[in-house]
N, CA, C and O atoms as CSV, one atom per row, in Angstrom:
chain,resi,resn,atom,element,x,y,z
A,1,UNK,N,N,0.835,-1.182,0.000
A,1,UNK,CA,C,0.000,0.000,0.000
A,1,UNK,C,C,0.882,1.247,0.000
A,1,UNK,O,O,1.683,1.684,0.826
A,2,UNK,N,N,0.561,1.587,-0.940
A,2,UNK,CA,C,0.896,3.182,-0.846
A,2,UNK,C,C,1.234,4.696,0.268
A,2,UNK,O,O,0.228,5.202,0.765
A,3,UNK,N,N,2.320,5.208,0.537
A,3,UNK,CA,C,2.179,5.816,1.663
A,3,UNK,C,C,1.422,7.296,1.337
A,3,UNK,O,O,2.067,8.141,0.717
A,4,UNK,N,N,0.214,7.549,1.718
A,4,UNK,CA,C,-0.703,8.769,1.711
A,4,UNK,C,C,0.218,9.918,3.045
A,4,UNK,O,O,0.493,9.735,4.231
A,5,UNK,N,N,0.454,11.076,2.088
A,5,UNK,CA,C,1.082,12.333,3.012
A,5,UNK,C,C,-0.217,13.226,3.218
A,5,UNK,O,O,-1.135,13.364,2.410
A,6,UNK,N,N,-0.108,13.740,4.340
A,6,UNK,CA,C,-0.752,15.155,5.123
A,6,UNK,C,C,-0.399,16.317,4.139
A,6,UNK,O,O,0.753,16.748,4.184
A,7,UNK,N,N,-1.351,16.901,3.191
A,7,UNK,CA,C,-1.212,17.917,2.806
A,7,UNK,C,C,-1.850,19.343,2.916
A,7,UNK,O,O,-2.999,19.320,3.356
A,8,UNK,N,N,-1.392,20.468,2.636
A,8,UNK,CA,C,-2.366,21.641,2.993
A,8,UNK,C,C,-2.431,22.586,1.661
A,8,UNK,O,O,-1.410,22.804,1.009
A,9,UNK,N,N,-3.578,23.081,1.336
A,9,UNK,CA,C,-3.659,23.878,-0.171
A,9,UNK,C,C,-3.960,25.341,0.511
A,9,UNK,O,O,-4.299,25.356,1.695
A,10,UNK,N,N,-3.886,26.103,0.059
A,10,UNK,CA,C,-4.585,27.508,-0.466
A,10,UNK,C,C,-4.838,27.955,-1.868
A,10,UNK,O,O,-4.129,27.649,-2.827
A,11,UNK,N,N,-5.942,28.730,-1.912
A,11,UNK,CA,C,-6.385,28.867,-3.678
A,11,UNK,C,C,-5.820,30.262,-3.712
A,11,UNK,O,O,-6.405,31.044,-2.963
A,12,UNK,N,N,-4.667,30.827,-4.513
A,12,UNK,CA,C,-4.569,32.293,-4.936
A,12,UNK,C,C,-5.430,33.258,-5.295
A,12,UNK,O,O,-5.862,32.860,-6.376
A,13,UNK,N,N,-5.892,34.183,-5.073
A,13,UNK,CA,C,-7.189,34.820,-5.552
A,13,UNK,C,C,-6.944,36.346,-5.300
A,13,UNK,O,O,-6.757,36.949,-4.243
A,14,UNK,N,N,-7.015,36.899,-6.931
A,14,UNK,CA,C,-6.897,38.374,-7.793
A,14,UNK,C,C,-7.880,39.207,-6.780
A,14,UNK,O,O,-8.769,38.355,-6.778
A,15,UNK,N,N,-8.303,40.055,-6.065
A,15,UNK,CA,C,-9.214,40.786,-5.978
A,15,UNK,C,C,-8.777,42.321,-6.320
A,15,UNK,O,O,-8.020,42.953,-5.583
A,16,UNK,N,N,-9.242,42.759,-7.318
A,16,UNK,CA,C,-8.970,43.918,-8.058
A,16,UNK,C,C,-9.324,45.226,-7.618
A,16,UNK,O,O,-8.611,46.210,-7.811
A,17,UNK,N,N,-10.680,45.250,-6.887
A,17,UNK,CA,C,-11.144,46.219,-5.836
A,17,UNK,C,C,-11.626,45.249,-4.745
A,17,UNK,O,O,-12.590,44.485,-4.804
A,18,UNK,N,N,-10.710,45.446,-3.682
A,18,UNK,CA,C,-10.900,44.651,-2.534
A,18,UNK,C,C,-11.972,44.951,-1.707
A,18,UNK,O,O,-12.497,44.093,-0.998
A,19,UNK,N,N,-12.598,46.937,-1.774
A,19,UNK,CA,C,-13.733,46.532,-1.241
A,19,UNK,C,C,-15.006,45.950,-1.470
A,19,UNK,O,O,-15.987,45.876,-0.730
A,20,UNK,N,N,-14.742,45.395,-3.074
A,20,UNK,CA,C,-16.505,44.777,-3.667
A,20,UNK,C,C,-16.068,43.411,-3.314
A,20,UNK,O,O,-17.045,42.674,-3.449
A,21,UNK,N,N,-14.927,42.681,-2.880
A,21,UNK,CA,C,-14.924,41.471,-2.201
A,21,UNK,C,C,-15.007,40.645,-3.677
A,21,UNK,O,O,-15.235,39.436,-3.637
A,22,UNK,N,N,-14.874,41.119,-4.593
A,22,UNK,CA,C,-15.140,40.003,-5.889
A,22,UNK,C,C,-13.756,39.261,-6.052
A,22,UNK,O,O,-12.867,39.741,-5.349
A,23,UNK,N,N,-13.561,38.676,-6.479
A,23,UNK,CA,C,-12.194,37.349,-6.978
A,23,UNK,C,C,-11.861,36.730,-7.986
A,23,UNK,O,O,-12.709,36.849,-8.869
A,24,UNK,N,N,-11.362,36.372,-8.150
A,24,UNK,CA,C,-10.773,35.080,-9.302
A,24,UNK,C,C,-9.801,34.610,-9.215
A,24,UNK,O,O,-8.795,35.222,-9.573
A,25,UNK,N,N,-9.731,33.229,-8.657
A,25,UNK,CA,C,-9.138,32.185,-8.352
A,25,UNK,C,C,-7.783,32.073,-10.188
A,25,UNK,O,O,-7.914,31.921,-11.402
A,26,UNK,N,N,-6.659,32.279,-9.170
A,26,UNK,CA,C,-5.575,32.269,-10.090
A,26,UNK,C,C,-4.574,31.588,-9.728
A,26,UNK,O,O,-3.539,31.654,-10.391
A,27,UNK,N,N,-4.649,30.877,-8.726
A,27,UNK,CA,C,-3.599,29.569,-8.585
A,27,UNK,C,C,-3.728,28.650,-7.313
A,27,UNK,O,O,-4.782,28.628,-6.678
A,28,UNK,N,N,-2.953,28.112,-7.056
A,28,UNK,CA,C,-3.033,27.278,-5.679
A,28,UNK,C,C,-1.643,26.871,-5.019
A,28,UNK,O,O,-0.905,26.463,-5.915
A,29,UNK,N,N,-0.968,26.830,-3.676
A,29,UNK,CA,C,-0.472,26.736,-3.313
A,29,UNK,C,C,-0.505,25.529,-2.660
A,29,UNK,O,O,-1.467,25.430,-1.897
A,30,UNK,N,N,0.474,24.252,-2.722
A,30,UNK,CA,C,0.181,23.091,-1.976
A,30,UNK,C,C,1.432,22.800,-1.037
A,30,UNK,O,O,2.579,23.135,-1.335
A,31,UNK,N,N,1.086,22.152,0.104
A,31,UNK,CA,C,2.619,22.407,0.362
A,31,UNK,C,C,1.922,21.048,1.545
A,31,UNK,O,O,0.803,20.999,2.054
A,32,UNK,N,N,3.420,19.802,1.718
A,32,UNK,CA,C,3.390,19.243,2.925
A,32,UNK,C,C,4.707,18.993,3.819
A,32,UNK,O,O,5.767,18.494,3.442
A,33,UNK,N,N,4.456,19.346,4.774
A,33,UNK,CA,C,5.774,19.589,5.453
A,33,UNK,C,C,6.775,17.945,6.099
A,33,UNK,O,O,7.953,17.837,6.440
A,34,UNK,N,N,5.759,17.006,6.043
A,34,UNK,CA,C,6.678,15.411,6.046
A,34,UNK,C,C,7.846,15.638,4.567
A,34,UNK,O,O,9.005,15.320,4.832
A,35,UNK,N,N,7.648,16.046,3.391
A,35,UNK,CA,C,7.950,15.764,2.301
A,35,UNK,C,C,9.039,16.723,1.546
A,35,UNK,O,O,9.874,16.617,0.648
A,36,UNK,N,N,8.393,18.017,2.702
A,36,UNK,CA,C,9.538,19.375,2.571
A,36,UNK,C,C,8.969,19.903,1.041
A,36,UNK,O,O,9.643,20.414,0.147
A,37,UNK,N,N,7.648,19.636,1.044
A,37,UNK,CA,C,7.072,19.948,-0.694
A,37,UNK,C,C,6.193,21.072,-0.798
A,37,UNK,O,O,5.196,20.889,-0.100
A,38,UNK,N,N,6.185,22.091,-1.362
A,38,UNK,CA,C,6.216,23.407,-1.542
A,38,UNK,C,C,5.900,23.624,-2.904
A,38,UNK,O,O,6.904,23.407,-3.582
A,39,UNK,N,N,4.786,24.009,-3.691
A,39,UNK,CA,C,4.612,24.524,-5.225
A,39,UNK,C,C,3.185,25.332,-5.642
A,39,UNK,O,O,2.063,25.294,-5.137
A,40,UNK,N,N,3.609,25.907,-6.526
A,40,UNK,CA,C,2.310,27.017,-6.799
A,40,UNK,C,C,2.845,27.064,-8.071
A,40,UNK,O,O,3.976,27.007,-8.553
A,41,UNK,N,N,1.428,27.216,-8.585
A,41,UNK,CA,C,0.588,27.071,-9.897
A,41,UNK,C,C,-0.456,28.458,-9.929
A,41,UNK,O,O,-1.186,29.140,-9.210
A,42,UNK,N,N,-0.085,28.360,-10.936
A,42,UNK,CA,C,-1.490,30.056,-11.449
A,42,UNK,C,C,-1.257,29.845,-13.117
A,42,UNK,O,O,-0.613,29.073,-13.828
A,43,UNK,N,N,-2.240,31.088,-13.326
A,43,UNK,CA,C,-2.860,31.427,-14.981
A,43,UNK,C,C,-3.480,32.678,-14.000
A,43,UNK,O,O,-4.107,32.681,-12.940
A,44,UNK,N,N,-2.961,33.764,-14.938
A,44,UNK,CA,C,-4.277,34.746,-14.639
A,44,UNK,C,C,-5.021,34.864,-16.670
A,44,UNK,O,O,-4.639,34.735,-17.833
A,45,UNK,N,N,-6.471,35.247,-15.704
A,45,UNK,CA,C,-7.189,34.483,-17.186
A,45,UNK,C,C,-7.499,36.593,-17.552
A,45,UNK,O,O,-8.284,37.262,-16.881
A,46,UNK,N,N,-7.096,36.860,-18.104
A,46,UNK,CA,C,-7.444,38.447,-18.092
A,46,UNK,C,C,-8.160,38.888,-18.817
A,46,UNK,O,O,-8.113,40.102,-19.018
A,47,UNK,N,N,-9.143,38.041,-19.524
A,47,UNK,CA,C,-10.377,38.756,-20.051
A,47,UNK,C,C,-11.479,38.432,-18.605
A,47,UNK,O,O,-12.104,39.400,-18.173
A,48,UNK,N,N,-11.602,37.502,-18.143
A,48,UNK,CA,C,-12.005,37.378,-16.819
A,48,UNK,C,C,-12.046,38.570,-15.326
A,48,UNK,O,O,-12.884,39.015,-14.542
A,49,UNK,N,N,-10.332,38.705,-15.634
A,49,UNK,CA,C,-10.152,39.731,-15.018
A,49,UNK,C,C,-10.839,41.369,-15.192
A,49,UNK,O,O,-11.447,42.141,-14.451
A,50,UNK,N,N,-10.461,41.380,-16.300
A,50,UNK,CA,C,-10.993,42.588,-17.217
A,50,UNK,C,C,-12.629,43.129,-16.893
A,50,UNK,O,O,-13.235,44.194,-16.782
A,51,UNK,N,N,-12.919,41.551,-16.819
A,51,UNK,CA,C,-14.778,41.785,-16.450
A,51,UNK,C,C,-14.792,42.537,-15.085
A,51,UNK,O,O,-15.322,43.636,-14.916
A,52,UNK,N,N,-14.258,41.937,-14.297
A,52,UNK,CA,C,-13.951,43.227,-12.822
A,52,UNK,C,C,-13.315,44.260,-12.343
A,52,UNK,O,O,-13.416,44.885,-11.288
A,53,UNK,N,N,-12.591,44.364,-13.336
A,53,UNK,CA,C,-11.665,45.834,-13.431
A,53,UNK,C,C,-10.910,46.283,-14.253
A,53,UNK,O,O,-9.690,46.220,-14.096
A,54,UNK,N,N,-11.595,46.946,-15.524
A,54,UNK,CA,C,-11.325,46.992,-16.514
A,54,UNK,C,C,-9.307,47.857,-17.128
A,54,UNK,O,O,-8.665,47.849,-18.178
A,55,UNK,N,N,-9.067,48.488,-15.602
A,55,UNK,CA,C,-7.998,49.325,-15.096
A,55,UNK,C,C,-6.630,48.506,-14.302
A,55,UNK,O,O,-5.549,48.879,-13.846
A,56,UNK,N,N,-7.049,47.743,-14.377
A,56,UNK,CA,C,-6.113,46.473,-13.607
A,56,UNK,C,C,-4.960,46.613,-14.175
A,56,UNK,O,O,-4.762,46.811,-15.374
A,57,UNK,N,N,-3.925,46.481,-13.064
A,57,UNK,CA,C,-2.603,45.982,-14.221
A,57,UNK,C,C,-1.694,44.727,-13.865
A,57,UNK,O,O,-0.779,44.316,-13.152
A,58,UNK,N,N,-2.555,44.426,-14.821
A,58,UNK,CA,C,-2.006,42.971,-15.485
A,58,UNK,C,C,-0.767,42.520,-15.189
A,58,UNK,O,O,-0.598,41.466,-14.576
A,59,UNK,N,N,0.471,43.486,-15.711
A,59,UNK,CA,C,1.474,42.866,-15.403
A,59,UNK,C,C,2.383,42.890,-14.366
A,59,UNK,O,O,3.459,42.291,-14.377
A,60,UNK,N,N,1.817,43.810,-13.170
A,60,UNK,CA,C,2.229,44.213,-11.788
A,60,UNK,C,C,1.698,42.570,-10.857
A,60,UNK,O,O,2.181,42.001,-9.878
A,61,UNK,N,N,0.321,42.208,-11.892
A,61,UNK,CA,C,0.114,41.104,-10.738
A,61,UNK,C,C,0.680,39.946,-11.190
A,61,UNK,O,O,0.736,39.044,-10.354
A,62,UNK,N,N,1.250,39.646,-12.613
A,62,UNK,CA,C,2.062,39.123,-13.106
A,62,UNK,C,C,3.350,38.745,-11.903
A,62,UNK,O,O,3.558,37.786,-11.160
A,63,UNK,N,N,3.963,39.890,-12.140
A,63,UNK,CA,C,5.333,40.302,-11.290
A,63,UNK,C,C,4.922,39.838,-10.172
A,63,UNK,O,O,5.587,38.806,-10.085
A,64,UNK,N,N,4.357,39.885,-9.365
A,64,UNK,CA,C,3.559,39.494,-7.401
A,64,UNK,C,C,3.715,37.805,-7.980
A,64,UNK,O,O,4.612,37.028,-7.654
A,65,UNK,N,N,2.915,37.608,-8.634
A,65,UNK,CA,C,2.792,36.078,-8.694
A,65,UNK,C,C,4.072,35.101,-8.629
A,65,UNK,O,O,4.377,34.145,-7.917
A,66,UNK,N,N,4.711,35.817,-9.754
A,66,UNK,CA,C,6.331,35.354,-9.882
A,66,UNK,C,C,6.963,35.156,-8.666
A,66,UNK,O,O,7.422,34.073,-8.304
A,67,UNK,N,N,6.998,36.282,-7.970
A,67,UNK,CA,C,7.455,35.877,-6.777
A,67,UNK,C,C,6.960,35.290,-5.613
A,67,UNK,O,O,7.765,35.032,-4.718
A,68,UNK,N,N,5.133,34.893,-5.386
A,68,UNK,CA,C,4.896,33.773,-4.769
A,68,UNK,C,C,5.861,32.586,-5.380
A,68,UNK,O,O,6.770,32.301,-4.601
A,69,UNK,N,N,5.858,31.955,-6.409
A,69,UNK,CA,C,6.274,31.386,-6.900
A,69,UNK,C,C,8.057,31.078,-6.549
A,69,UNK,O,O,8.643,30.162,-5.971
A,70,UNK,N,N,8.474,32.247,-7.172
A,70,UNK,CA,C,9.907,32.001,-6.392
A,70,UNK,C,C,9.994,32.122,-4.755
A,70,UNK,O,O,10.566,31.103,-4.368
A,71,UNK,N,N,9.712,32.818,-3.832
A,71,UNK,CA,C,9.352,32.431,-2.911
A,71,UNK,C,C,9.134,30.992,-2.288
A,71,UNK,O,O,9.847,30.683,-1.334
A,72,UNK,N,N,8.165,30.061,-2.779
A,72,UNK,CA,C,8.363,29.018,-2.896
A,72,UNK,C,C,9.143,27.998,-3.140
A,72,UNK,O,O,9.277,27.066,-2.346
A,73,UNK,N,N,9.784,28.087,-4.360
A,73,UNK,CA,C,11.281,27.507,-4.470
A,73,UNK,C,C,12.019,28.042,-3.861
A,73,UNK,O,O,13.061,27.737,-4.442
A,74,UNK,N,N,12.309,28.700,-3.013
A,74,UNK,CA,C,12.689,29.281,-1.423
A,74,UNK,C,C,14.571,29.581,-2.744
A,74,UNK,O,O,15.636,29.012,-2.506
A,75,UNK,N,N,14.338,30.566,-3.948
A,75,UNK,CA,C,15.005,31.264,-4.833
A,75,UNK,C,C,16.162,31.821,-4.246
A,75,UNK,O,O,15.673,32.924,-4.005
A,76,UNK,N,N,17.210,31.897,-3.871
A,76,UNK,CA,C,18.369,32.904,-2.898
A,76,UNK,C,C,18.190,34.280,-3.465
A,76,UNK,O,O,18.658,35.181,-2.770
A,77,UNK,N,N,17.642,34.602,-4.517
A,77,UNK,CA,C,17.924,36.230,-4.804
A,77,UNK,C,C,16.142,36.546,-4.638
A,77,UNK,O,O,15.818,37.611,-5.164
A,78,UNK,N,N,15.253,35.944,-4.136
A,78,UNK,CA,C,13.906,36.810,-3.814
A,78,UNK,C,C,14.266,37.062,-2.437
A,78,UNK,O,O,13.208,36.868,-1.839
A,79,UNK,N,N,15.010,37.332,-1.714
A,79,UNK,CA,C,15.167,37.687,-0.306
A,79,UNK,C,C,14.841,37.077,0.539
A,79,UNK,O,O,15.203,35.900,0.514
A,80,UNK,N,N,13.997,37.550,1.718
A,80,UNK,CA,C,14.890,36.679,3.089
A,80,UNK,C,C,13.916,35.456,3.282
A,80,UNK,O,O,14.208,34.324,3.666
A,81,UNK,N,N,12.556,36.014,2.884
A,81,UNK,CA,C,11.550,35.146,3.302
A,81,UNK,C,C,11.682,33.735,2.654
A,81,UNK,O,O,11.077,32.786,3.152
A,82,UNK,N,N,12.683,33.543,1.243
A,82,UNK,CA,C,12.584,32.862,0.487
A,82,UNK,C,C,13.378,31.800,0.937
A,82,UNK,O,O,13.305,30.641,0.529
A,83,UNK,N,N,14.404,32.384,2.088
A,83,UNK,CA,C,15.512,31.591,2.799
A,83,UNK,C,C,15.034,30.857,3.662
A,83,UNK,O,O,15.750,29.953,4.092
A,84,UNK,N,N,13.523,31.039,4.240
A,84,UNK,CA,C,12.571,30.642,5.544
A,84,UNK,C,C,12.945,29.142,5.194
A,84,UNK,O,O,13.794,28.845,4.354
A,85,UNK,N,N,12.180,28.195,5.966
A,85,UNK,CA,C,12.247,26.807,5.713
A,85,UNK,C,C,11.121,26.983,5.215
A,85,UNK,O,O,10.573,28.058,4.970
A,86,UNK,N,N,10.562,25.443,4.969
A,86,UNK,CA,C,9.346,25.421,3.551
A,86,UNK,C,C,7.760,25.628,4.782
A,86,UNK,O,O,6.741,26.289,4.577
A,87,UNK,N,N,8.071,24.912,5.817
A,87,UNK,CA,C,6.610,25.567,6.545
A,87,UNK,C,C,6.255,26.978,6.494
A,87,UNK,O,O,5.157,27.464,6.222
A,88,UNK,N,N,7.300,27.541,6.784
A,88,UNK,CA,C,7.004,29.049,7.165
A,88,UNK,C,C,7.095,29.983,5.919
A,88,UNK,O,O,6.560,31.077,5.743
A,89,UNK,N,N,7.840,29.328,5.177
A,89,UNK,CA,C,7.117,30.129,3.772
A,89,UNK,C,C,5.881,30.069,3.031
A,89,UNK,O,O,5.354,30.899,2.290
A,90,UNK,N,N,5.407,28.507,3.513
A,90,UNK,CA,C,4.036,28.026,3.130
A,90,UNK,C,C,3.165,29.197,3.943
A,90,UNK,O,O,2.356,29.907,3.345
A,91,UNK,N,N,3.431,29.320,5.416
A,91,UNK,CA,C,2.582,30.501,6.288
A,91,UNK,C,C,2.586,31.704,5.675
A,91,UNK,O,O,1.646,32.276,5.124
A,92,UNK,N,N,3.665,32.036,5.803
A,92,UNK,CA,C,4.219,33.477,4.878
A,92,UNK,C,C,2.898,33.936,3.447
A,92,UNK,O,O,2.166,34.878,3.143
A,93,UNK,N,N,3.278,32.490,2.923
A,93,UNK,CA,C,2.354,32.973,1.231
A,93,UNK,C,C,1.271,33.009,1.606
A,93,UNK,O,O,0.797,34.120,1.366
A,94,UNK,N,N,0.109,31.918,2.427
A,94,UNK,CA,C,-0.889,32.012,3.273
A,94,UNK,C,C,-1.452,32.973,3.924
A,94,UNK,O,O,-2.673,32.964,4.075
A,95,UNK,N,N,-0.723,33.909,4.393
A,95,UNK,CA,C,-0.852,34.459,5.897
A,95,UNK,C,C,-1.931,35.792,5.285
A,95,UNK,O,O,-1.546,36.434,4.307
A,96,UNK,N,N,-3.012,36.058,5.816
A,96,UNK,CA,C,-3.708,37.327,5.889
A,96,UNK,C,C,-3.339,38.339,5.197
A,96,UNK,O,O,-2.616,39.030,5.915
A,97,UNK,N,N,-3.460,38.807,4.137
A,97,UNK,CA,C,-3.166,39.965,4.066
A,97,UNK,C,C,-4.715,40.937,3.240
A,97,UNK,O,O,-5.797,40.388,3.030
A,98,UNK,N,N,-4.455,42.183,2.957
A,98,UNK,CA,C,-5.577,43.436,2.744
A,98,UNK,C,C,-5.062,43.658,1.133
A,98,UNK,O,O,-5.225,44.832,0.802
A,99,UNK,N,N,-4.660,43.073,0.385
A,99,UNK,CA,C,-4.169,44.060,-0.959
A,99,UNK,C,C,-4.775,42.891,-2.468
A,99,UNK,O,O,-5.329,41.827,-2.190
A,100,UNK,N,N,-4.577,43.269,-3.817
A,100,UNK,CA,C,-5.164,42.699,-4.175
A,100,UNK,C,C,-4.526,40.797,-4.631
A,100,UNK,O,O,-4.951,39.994,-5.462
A,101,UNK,N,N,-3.688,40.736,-3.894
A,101,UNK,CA,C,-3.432,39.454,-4.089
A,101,UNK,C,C,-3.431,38.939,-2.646
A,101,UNK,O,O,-2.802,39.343,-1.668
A,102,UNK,N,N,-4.467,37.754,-2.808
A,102,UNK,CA,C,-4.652,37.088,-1.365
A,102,UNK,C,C,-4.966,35.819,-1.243
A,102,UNK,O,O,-5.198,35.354,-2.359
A,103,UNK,N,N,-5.072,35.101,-0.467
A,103,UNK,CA,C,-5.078,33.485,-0.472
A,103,UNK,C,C,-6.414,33.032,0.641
A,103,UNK,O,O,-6.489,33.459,1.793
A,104,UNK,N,N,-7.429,32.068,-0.006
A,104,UNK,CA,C,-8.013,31.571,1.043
A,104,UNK,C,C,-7.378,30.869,1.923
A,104,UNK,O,O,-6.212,30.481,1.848
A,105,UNK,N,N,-8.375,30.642,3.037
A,105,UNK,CA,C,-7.888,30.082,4.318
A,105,UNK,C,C,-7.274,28.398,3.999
A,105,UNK,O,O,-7.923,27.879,3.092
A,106,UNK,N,N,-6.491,27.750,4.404
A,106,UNK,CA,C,-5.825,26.936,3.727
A,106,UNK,C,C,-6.910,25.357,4.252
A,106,UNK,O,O,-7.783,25.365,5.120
A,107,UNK,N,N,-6.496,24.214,3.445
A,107,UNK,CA,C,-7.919,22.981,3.363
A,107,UNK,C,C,-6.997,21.991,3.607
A,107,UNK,O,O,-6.353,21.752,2.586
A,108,UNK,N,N,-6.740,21.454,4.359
A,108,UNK,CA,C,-6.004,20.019,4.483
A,108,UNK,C,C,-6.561,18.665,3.404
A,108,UNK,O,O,-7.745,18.423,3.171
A,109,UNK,N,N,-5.168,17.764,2.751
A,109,UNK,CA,C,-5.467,16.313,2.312
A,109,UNK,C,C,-5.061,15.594,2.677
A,109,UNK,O,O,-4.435,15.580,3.737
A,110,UNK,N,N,-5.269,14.624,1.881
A,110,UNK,CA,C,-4.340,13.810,1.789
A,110,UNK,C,C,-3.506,12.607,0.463
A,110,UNK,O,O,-4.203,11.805,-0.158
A,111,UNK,N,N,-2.349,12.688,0.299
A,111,UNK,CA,C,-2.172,12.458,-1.270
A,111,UNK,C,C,-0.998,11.465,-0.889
A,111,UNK,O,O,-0.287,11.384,0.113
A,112,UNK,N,N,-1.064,10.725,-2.094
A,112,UNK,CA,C,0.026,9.793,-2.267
A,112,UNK,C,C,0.780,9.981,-3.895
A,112,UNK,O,O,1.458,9.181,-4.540
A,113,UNK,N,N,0.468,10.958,-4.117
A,113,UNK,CA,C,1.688,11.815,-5.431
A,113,UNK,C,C,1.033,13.733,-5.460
A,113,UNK,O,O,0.283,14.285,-6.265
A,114,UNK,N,N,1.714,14.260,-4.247
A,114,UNK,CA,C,1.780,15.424,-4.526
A,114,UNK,C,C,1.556,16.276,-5.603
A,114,UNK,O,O,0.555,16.971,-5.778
A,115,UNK,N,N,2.717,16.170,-6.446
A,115,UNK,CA,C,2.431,16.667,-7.710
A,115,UNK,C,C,1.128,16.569,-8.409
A,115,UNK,O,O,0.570,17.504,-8.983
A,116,UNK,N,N,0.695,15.357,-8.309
A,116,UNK,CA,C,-0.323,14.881,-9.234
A,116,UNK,C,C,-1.750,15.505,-8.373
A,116,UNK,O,O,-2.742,15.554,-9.101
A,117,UNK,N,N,-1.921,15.870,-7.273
A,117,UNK,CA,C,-3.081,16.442,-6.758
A,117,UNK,C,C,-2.745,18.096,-6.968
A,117,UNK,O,O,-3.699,18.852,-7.155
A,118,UNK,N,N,-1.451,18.600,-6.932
A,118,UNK,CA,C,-1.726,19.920,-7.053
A,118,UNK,C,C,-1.818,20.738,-8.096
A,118,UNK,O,O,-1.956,21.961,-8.055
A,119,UNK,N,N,-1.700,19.683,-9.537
A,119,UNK,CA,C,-2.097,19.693,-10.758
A,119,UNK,C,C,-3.881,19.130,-10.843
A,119,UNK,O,O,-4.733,19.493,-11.653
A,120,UNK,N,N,-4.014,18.160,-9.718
A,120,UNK,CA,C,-5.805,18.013,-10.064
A,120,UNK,C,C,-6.511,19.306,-9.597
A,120,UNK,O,O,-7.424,19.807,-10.253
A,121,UNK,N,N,-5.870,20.039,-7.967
A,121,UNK,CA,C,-6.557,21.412,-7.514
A,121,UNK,C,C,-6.498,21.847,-8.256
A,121,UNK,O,O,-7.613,21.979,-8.761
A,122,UNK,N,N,-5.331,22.500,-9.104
A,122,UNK,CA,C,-5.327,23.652,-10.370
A,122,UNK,C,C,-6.629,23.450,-10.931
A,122,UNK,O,O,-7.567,24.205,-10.678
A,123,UNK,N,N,-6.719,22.405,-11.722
A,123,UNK,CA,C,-7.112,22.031,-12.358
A,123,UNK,C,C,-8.781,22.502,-12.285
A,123,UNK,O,O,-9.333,23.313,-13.028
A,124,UNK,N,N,-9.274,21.879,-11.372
A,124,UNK,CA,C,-10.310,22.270,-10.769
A,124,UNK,C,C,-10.877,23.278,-10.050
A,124,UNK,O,O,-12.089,23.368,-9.853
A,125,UNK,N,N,-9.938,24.149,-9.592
A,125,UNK,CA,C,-10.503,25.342,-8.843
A,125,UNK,C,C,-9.942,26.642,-9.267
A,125,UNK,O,O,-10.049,27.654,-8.575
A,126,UNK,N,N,-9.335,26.605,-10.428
A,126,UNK,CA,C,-8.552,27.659,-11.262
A,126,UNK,C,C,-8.799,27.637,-12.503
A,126,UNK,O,O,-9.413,28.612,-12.938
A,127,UNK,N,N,-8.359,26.392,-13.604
A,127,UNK,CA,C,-8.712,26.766,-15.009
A,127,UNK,C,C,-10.515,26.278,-15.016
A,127,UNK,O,O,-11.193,26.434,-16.032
């Protein structure tokens, strides 16, 4: 039998004017800390976007994303946070924030090929 790991997701999510609370789910963050496994996935879909804020810029949230991303691969030149160990960068990308890139509250699994579930979340709660 297969060994099933403890995993935890968050869904990335655009909010363009944060006070109409509107969204669009643009990636997911999976991360389990037995495995030291850490990865994020996005698409921003920008005619989607466009429908909620026609003024948006695109490639500023581009740039933010990139560096969730490197962040994650814990990168030596995205700075310090990137140096964190992989829990606390998982918290870090997670953690609360007010601006227009933000993360739901995070959903526990459980998987026996990482990769292959945080390509099924994408999959499903993003494209």
């Amino acid at each position: 039998m297969q060994e099933k790991y403890l995993y935890e997701y968050a869904v990335i999510r655009i909010l363009p004017v944060a006070e109409r609370e509107e969204f669009l789910n643009a990636g997911i963050i999976l991360f389990c800390k037995k495995e030291k496994y850490i990865k994020v996935l996005y698409k921003i879909d920008e005619k989607k976007l466009c429908l909620l804020a026609n003024d948006i810029d695109i490639e500023q949230i581009q740039l933010n994303l990139q560096s969730f991303e490197k962040i994650a691969m814990g990168a030596e030149k995205c700075g310090p946070i990137a140096l964190l160990d992989v829990p606390s960068r998982f918290r870090w990308l997670t953690a609360v924030r007010s601006s227009v890139i933000q993360t739901s509250k995070t959903h526990p699994g459980l998987s026996n090929n990482l990769e292959q579930t945080t390509k099924r979340l994408f999959k499903e709660l993003v494209l």
